[in-house]
N, C-alpha and C positions, 0 to 999 in steps of 0.2 A: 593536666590532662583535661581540666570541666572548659578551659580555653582552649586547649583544642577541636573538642566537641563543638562546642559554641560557633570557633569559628567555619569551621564545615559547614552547622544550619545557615549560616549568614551564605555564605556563599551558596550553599543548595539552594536554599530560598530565594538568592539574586537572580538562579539561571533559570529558574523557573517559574519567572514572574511572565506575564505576556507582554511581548514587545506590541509595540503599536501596528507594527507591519503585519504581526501576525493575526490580529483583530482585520484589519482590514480586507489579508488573503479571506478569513470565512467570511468575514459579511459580503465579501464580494460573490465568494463561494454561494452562499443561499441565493446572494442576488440574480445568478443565472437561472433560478428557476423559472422569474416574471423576463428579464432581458433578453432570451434566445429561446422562447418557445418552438424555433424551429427545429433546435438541436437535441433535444430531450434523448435521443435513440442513442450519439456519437455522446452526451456529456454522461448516461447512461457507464454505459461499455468505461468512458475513462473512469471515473468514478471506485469503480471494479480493476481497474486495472493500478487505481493508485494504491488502494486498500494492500492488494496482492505486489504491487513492488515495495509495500512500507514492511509487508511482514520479512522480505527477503532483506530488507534495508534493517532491519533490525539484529538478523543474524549476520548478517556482512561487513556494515558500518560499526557495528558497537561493538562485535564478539568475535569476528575477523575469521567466521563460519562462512567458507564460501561453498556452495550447494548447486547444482541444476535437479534438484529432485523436488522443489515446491509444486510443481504441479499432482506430486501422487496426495496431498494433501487438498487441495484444490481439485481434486476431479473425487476424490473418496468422498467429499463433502458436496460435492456439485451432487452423485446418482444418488447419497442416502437424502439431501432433502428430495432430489424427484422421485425417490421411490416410495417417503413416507407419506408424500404430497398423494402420489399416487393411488396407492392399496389405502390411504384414508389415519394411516396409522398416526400422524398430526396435520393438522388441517390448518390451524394457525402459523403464519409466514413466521413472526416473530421467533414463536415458541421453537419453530422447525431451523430457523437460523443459529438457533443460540446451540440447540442440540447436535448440529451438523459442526457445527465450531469445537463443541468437548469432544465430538468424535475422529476431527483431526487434530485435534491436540492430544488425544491419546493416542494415534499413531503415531505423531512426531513423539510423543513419552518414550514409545516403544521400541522406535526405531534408532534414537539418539545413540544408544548406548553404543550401538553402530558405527553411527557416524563420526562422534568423536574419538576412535580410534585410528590411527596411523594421519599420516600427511594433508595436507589441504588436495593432491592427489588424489590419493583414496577417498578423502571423503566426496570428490566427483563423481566417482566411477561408485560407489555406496547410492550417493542420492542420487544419482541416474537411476541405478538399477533397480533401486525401488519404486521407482514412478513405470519404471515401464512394466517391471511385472505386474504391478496394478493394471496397466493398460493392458496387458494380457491376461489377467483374471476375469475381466469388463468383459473381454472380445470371446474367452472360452463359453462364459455364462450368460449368454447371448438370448438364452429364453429370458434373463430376469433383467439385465439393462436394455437391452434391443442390440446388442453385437454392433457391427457396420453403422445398423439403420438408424440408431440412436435410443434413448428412452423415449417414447413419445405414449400420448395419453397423457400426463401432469396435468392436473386438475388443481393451481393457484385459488386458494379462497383469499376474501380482501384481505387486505394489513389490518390488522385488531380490529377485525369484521366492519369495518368501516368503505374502505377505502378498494376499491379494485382497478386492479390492472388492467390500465387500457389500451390500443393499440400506438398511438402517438407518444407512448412512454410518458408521461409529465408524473403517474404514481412511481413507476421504478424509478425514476431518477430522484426523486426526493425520496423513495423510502432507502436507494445504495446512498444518496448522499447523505443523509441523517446515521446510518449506518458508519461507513466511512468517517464521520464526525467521533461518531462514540467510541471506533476503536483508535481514531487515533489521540482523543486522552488517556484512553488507556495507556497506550504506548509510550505517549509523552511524559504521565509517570511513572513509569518504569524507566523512562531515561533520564529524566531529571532527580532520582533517588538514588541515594546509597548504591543500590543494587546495581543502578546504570552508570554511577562510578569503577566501580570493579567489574564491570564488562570492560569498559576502555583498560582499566588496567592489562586486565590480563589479553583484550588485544594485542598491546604493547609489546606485555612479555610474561607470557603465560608462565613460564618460570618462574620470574620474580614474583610475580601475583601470589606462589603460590609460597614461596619463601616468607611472606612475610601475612602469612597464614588467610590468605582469600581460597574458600574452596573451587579450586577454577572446574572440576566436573561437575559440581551439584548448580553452580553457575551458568555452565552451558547448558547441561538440560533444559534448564526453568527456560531462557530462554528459547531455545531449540522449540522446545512446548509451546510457548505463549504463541512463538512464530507459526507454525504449526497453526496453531486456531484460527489467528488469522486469513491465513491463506483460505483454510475451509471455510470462513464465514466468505469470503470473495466468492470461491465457488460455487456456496450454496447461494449467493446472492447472483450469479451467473445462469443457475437452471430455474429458481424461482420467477426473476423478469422475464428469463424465454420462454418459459414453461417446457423447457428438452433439456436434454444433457447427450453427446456424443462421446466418441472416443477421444475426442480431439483433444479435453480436459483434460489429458495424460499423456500428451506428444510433446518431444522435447523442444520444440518450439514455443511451446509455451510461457517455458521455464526458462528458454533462452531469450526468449522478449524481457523478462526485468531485468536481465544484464544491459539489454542495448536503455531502456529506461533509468537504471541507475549511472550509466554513462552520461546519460544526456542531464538527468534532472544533478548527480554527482550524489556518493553514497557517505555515510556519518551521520548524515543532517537529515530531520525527522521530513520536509519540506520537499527532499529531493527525487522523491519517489513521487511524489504527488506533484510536483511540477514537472517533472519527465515526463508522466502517464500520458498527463493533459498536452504535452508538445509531441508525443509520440505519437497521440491521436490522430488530432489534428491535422498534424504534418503526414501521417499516413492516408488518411482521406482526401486531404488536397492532392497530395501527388497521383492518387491513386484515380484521384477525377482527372488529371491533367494526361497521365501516359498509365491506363489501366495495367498495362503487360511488363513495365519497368519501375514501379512503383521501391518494386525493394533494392535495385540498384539506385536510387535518390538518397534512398535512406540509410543505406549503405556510405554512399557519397561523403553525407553530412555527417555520419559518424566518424568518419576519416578525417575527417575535417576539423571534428573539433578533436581527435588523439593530436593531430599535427601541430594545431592552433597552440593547444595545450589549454588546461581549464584554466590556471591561472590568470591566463592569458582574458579569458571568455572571464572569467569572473570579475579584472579588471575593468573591463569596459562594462561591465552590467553596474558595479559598483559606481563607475562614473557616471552610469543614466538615472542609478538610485538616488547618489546624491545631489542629479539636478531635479529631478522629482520633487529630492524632500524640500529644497532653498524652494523653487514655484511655491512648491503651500506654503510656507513659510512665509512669502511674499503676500500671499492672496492674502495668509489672514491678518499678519499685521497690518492690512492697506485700511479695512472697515475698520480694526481698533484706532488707526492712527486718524481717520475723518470720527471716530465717534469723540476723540479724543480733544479732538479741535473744535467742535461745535459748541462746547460752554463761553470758549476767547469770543467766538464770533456775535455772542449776544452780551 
């Protein structure tokens, strides 16, 4: 049994060492801050949008939890930071983040018991229904969020009274990115542990899982929860940069945008929500400059395209641009070892 234990750590510990690629994804990451000063507003917004597709990527890829109700977590977190922002009740971005986060993580607590009852069916027409009646809670009590017209008045104080938000974005985007960072080690140990083995298990076969004594309800919860946080820390990092919050944080569009993003980026894989964001972005602002009015028939297009391609397919050829990537460096750096190499012969 102590060899088998053993060998688990060896292996846990393998999958959770950091690959090289993935050191370079964040230093690349930071590096947008000084390389694209023009983009701070568009890297902003993805930033926020990868955060909020990793939390859905985590109930759907790992727990095989499929949901359109993230946005009632995301818009409950978006008006309670503008409302405490607001009335003064915390004034501190950070402190207001972290608490906007436990307050949708205890509705996801709340509402789980819910959700993981009956079919992956039901649990759509559940997390729908809870996002919209939130959106009609918003729109009844329209003297306290602003109904229609939106929250407005949010009164943002700097990030740890240093730092304040400017109009060019350059503080939101390094304060979502630095955010963004934090939660997703979070998440990453949560999936590289124990814990984030019996998520995959009982993806699998929630039966089995449970046959050979994994508690697959106390399992979804925790997750559901964790997921849950996340979301609202996207949200509350949503009305914090704009300083407003609308109803719109609780339209099913919202929640149906990380499905076309975990299409695109592909869901399991911690990465994929966070490289989807960034090509959803993107690719929506280019089209969107190019044919204002058919913007979501493009994007529409390319999603067809890549069902039809098949990911496979698409991941085959990325793997062949990956691998001539890595031979190029591989090249470059042997060429200065192989002349540093020669210069002793030559004297």
């Amino acid at each position: 049994m102590g060899q088998v234990f053993d060998q688990v750590s060896a292996y846990l510990g393998r999958r959770s060492r950091w690959s090289p690629a993935e050191v370079a994804f964040w230093v690349f990451a930071f590096a947008t801050i000084w390389l694209f000063p023009g983009k701070y507003l568009i890297m902003k917004d993805a930033a926020i949008l990868a955060l909020f597709a990793l939390s859905l990527d985590l109930i759907l890829g790992y727990a095989g939890i499929i949901s359109l109700g993230q946005a009632a977590f995301f818009g409950l977190a978006g008006y309670f930071s503008g409302l405490i922002a607001k009335y003064g009740f915390i004034n501190e971005p950070v402190i207001a983040l972290i608490c906007s986060g436990l307050v949708a993580a205890a509705l996801g607590f709340v509402t789980s018991f819910l959700v993981l009852r009956g079919s992956d069916l039901t649990r759509l027409m559940v997390t729908l229904g809870v996002s919209l009646m939130l959106g009609e809670i918003a729109n009844r009590y329209s003297n306290l969020t602003g109904g229609a017209d939106g929250l407005q008045g949010v009164d943002i104080a700097p990030v740890l009274g240093l730092f304040r938000f400017d109009l060019y974005g350059r503080t939101g985007y390094v304060y979502c990115l630095v955010a963004l960072f934090i939660c997703f080690l979070l998440a990453r140990r949560v999936v590289y542990s124990p814990f984030g083995l019996s998520l995959r298990a009982l993806k699998g076969n929630a039966l089995r899982a449970s046959a050979i004594g994994i508690p697959v309800k106390r399992r979804m919860i925790a997750i559901y929860t964790f997921s849950a946080g996340l979301a609202g820390i996207a949200g509350a990092l949503l009305t914090q940069t704009t300083a407003f919050c609308s109803l719109d944080v609780f339209s099913f569009e919202r929640s149906a945008d990380l499905l076309l993003v975990l299409i695109i980026g592909g869901s399991g894989y911690l990465y994929g929500g966070l490289i989807g964001a960034v090509i959803y972005k993107f690719l929506q602002d280019w089209i969107a400059t190019l044919t204002p009015q058919y913007w979501q028939f493009w994007i529409g297009f390319v999603l067809v395209v890549i069902v039809l391609v098949g990911r496979e397919r698409v991941e085959e050829w990325t793997g062949i641009a990956r691998g001539a990537i890595v031979r190029l460096g591989a090249r470059l750096v042997a060429r200065p070892a192989a002349i540093g190499g020669a210069a002793p012969d030559e004297h």
